[in-house]
C-alpha positions in Angstrom: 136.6 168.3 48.0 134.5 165.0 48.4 134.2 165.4 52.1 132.5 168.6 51.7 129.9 167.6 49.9 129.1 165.0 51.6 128.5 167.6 54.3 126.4 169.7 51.9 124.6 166.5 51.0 124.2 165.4 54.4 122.8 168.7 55.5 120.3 168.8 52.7 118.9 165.7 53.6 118.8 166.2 56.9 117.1 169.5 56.1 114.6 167.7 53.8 113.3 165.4 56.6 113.1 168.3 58.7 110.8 170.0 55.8 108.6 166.4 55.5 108.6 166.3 59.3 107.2 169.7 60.3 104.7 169.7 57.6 103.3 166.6 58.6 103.7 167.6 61.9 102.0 171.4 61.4 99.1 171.6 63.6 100.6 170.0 66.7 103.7 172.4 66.3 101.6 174.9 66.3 99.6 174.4 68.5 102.5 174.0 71.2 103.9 176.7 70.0 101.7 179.2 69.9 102.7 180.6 65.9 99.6 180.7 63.7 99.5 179.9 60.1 99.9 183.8 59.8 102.6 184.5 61.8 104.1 181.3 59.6 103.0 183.0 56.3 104.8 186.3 57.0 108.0 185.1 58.3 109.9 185.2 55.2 112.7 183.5 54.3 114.8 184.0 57.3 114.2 181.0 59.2 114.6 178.6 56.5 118.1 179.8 55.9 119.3 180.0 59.2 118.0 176.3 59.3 120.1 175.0 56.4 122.9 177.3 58.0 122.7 175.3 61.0 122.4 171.7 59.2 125.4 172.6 57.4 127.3 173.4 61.0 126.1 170.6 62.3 127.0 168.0 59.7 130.4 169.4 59.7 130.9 168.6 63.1 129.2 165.3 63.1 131.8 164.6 60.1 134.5 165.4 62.6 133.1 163.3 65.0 132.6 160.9 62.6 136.2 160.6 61.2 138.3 161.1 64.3 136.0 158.2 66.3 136.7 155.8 63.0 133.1 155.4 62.1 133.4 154.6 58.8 130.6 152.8 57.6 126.8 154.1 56.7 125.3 152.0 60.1 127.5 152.9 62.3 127.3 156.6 61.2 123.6 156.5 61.4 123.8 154.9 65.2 126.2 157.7 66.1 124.0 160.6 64.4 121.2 159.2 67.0 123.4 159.1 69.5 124.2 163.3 68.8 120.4 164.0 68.5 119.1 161.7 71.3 122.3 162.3 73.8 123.6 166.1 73.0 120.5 168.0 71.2 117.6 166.6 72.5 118.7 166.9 76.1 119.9 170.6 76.1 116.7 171.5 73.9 114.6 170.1 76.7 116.6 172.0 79.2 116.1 175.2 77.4 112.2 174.5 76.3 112.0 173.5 80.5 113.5 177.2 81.4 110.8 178.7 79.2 108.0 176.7 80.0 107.4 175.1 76.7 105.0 172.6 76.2 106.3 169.2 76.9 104.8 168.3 73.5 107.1 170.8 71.5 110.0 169.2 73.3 109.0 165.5 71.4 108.4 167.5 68.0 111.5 169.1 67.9 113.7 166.3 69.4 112.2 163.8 66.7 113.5 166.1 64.3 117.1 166.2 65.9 117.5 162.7 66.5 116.1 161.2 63.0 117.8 164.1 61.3 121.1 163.7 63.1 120.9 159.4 62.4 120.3 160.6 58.3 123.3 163.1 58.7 125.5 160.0 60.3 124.2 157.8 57.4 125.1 160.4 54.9 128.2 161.4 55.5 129.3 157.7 55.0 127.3 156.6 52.3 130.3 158.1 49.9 
């Protein structure tokens, strides 16, 4: 039972950055996004639960990962949660942001949220 919610947890907090992240990071997402505060304001609530769906998914595979590699403690969790965002996510959302001509500066955003989310996932899921 512990282990999963020390998924849930590691989601949440994962998902929380994510929130702190894109709102400080608004106008440049935006901007290489092409979504307008409108578009944003009348997207409903879809997107935010298919995001804590996917932190969930995630941080039950990085507790996998986690437990069959024998990283055990909070450090070495958070090392390997960088390596996930900075080695696995980052480089396959570049690919696909590459494909569909993105703006190189969406690719940063979005990869700073994978990698710093990712290391607090690690940390997370062996902090209990």
């Amino acid at each position: 039972m512990m282990e999963y919610l020390n998924v849930i947890a590691a989601a949440v907090a994962a998902f929380v950055f994510g929130a702190v992240w894109y709102i400080a990071m608004a106008k440049p997402w935006m901007a290489a996004t092409g979504v307008t505060e409108a578009d944003q304001r009348s997207g409903g609530p879809l997107p935010f639960v298919i995001g804590l769906v996917a932190m969930v998914l995630v941080a039950g595979m990085m507790r996998h990962l986690l437990a069959t590699s024998g990283v055990t403690t909070v450090t070495g969790g958070a090392i390997a949660g960088f390596g996930v965002g900075a080695f696995f996510i980052t480089p396959w959302v570049a690919m696909n942001y590459g494909f569909a001509r993105k703006k190189p500066a969406l690719t940063a955003i979005d990869s700073v949220n994978a990698v710093v989310g990712c290391s607090i996932m690690g940390a997370v899921l062996n902090a209990f």
